[in-house]
N, C-alpha and C positions, 0 to 999 in steps of 0.2 A: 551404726549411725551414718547416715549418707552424707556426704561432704557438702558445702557451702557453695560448691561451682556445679556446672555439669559440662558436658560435652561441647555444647554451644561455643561454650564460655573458652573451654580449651583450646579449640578450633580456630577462632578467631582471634583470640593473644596469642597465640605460638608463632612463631614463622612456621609458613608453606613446609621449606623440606625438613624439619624438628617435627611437625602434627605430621606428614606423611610418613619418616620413619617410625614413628611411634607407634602409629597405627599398625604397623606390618610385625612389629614385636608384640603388639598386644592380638592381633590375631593370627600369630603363627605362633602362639601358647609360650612363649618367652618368660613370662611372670609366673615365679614357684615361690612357692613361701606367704602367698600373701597373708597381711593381717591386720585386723585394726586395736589401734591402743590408744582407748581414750578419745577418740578422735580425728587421730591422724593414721598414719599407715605405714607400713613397713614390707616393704620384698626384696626378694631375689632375680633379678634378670638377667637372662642369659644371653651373653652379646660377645665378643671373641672370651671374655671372659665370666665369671660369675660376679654380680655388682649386686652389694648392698647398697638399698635405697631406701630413703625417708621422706614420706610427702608429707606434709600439713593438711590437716582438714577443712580448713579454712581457705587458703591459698593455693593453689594447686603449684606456682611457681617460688614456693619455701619448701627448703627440705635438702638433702644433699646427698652426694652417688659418690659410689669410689672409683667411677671413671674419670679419667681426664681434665673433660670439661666439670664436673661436679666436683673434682678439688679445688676447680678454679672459681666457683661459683658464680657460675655458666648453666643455665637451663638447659640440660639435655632430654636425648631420646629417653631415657630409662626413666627416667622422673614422669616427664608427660605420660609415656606407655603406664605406669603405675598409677598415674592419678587417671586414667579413661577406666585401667580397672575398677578404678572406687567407685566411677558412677557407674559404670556398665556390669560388674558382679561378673564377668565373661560373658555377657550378654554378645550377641552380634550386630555389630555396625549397620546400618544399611547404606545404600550406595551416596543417597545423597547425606547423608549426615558426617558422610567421612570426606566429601568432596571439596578441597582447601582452594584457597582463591590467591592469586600473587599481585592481583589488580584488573580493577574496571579493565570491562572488554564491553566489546560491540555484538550483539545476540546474531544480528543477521535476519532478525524475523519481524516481516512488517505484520501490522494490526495496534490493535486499540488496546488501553483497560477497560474493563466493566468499571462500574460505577464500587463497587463492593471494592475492586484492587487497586482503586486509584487512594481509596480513603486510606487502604490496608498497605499501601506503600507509603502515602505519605508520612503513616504513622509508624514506620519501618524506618524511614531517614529521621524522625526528629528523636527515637531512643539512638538512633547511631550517632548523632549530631550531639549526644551528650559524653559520648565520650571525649569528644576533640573539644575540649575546654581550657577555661585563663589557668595559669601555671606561676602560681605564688606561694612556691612550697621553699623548704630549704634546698640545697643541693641534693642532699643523700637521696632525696624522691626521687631524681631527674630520671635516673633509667624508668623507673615504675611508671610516670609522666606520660616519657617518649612511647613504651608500651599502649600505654590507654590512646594516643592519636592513631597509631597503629592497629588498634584493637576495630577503633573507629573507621576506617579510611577501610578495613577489609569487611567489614559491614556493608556500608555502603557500596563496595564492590560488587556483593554481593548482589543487590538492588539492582546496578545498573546491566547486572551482566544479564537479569532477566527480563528487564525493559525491552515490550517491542515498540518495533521505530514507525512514528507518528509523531503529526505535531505536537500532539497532547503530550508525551514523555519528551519533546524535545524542552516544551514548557519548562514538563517538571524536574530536569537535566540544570536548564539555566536557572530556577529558582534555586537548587539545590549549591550552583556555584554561589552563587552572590550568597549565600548565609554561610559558605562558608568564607568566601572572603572577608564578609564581615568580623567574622570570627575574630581572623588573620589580622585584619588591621585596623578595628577597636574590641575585640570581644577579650584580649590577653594573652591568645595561643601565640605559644614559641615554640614557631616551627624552623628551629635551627638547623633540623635535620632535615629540612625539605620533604616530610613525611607530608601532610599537607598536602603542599606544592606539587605535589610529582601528580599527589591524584587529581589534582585539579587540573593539569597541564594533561594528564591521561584523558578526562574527562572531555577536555575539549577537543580533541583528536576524535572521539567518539562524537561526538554532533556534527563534525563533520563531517563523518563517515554514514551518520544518518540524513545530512542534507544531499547526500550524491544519493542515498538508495530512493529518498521522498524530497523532493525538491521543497516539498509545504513547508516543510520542518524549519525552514530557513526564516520563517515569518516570527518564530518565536526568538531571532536573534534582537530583533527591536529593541527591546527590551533592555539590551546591554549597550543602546548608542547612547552616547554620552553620559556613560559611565568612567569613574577611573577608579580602577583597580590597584592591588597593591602593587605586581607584579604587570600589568598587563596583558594579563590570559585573553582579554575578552579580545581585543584588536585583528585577529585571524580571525572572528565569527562575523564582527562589525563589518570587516571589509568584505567580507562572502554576502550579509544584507546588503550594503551599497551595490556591490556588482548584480543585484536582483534586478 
């Protein structure tokens, strides 16, 4: 029975260097013993030592390892490398399905979308935009919480890191902040950890770095004058409009 997540899903809740080690255990044949029971999964992975492992089938971050951080109940390499097994069967990675993101960057590549990838992106940011939601759980959730912003915010990275720079993507750059600021200060997100924040503050480093390569792109700052923000991100774009 194939588990409830896949690869995607792995990729994008993990932190960057956990989904990269993981990766290089699961394709450098690490995992002996595999098996499923019931649902969930059980292996051997070979790491300075031999580690019993338990993954949920449901969850890919349930489950527990007799390394280290898995006594400590701690998401390690050995858990993730065993849940890519469940969906992957040793199948082979390909390059981009294994390529992890630490945050919005700038592509460097000017040009347009088509009409087809403009639609196909917007509808890319508003499943990503569902992760980073109001947080009125008990405490015990909070890690799980902080996860899903995280899960969200390396989504959307995604996105931006394949954005080529034009006015059109500067547009859909600052509509993308403003919903998330909304989020941030009436939608109920608590972003205590500045998980949020960072990429919003990343984000807009990146439209400036689009308004030096396409000067146009600067026209899409309009937009954000006389705005106020929760933080004030927008005020480095507004004063780059006035000096137009």
């Amino acid at each position: 029975m194939p588990p409830k997540y896949n690869l995607e899903k792995i990729k994008f809740a993990t932190d960057q260097g956990t989904f990269e080690r993981a990766v290089k255990l699961y394709e450098g044949k690490k995992i002996i013993d595999f098996k499923e029971d019931f649902g969930d999964y059980t292996a051997v992975v070979r790491g300075t030592e031999l580690y019993k492992v338990f993954v949920s089938g449901l969850r890919y971050d349930k489950g527990s390892c007799e390394c280290y951080l898995g006594k400590n109940n701690i998401l390690c390499k050995h858990m993730v490398a065993v849940a890519i097994h469940a969906c992957l069967g040793g199948k082979k990675i390909g390059k981009k399905e294994k390529e992890s993101v630490s945050g919005p960057v700038c592509s460097g590549r000017l040009g347009e979308l088509s009409e087809d990838d403009l639609v196909g992106t917007k509808k890319f940011i508003t499943d990503a935009l569902r992760y980073i939601k109001a947080y009125n759980g008990p405490s015990r959730t909070w890690f799980a919480y902080q996860n899903s912003l995280s899960e969200g915010c390396a989504r959307l990275s995604v996105v931006v890191a394949k954005l080529p720079i034009c006015e059109q993507t500067a547009k859909l750059l600052v509509d993308l902040l403003l919903r998330l600021d909304k989020k941030l200060c009436t939608g109920g997100v608590d972003d205590s950890d500045g998980t949020v924040g960072g990429f919003v503050e990343e984000t807009v480093s990146i439209l400036q770095e689009f308004a030096k390569f396409v000067p146009s792109c600067i026209k899409a700052f309009k937009k954000l004058c006389g705005q106020s923000t929760c933080f004030g991100w927008e005020e480095p774009l507004v004063r780059t409009f006035d000096e137009l």
